[in-house]
Residue, then its C-alpha position, 0 to 999 in steps of 0.5 A: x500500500x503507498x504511504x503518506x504523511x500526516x499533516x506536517x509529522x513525521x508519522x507515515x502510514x498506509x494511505x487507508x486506515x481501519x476505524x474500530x467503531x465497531x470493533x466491540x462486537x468482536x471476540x478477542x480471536x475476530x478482531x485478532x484477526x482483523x487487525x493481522x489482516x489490516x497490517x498485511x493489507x499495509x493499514x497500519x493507522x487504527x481510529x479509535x475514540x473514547x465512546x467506540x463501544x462505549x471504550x469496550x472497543x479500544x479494550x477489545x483491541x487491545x486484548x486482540x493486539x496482544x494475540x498477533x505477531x503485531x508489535x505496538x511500534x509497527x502500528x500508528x493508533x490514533x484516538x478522540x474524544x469530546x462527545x459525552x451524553x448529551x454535550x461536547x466537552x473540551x474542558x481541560x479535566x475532560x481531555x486528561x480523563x479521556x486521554x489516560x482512560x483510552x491508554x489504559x484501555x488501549x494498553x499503550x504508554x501513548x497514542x500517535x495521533x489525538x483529535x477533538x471530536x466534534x466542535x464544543x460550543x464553549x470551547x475555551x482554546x487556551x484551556x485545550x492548548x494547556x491540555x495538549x502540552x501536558x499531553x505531549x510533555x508527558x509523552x502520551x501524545x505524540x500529535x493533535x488533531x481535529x474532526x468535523x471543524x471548520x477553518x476559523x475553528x481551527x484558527x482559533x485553536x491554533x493561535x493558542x497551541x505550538x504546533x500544528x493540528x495535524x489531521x481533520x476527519x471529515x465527512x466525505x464520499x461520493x455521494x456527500x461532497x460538499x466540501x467539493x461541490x462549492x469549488x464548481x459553483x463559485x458566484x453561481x446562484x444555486x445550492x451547491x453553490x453555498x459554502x457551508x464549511x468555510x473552503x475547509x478542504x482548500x484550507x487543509x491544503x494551504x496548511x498540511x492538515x491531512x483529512x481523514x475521510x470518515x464513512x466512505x460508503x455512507x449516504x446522509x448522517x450515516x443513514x446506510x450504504x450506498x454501494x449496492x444501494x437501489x436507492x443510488x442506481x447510477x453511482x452503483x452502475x458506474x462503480x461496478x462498470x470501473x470495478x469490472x475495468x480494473x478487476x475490483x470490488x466496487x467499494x474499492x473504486x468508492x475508496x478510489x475515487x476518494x484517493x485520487x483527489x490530490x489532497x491525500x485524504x486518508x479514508x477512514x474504512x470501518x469494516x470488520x471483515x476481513x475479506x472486504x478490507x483485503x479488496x478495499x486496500x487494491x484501491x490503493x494500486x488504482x489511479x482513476x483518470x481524470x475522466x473517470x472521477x468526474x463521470x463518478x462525480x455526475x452518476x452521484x447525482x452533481x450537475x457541473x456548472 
């Protein structure tokens, strides 16, 4: 699998990673197997986050870890948090606690990567900026991150910290784009026009802040698949005419497509078979063609101006 860079780190991984959301459901030997298969696979960055499971997922690797031939140093672990019954949570006490509770569940002395969830209302930046230096000081957190944060967001962290935020996850697939859509419709009149993010993935770009794809394979708020989906006739007909073109697995064009944008953003893949995680790293070794994006783009359903 090729590799990249996160942000501007010194970490490199496979350019897909595994999201253990739902790594809970499996017994130790399932997900021993997995996480074997993954690294095989060359995916060697695990997404994990302190509510997975309700943390029974970090736990459940863990414990699986243990059982493979897989060292802690072969493999990047990543882990997030701020999201609690009902609020958001960037308070100081909050980080701390949920940064010592996923290392003990996760079994680890450190994580690589740590990301803020989602964006907390009362959010106070120098407040987050004292955790992340207790955090890195200490050793249990190698780099920090972001998810589902717009660019002014960012900022405003960022004026506070001394380094740089290294990741943002974001929502991203071939049928929910639009961090693309307003880049086609710039001064036009209509709804993709509109820009809703504040320009996050040009942002990400001018400032080496790697975005991490979550539900690749998702249509609406995690509403389901949409490969295979009836629902989305035109995409699935495209996708399983360039799967057949390039003899793959459709979801691998789905990862495919994502990988062809000259971003580098890394899809955030949660499966937990193995077999469908060995087709998805193929993706890796496709370069669609520019024609081929696009015709994908406009089976989604996207009209270019």
């Amino acid at each position: 699998m090729k590799k990249i860079q996160l942000g501007q780190s010194d970490l490199q991984v496979g350019e897909i990673s595994l999201g253990c959301m739902r790594m809970s459901e499996l017994s130790t030997k399932d997900a021993s197997e997995v996480i074997t298969n993954a690294v095989e696979n060359g995916v060697d960055l695990f997404d994990h986050a302190d509510i997975y499971g309700k943390g029974e997922s970090e736990s459940v690797f863990a414990e699986a870890l243990k059982t493979t031939g897989v060292s802690r140093e072969d493999i990047k672990l990543q882990t997030k948090c701020g999201i609690r019954k009902g609020f958001f949570d960037f308070s100081k006490e909050h980080i701390l606690e949920s940064v010592e509770g996923s290392l003990k569940r996760l079994n680890t002395d450190y994580v690589d990567s740590f990301l803020l969830h989602r964006p907390d209302a009362l959010m106070e930046p120098e407040e987050v900026a004292e955790a992340f230096t207790t955090l890195k000081e200490s050793g249990k957190v190698r780099y920090f991150g972001v998810s589902n944060q717009n660019p002014m967001q960012m900022e405003l962290l960022k004026k506070y910290m001394g380094e740089s935020l290294i990741i943002n996850q974001l929502q991203l697939s071939i049928v929910h784009t639009p961090m693309i859509d307003a880049g086609f419709n710039v001064n036009m009149q209509n709804d993709p026009a509109v820009v809703r993010d504040s320009n996050v993935l040009e942002y990400c770009r001018l400032n080496d802040i790697t975005i991490q794809a979550w539900s690749p394979f998702q249509h609406g708020m995690i509403e389901g698949p949409f490969v295979g989906n009836d629902a989305f006739p035109e995409v699935n007909a495209k996708l399983q005419e360039l799967a057949g073109k390039y003899d793959v697995t459709d979801s691998a064009i789905a990862i495919a497509w994502i990988l062809r944008h000259p971003a580098n953003i890394q899809p955030v893949v949660g499966t937990m078979n193995t077999q469908r995680m060995q087709d998805i790293a193929k993706a890796s070794h496709i370069v669609l063609s520019r024609e081929e994006w696009y015709e994908l783009y406009r089976a989604a359903g996207n009209d270019l101006p």
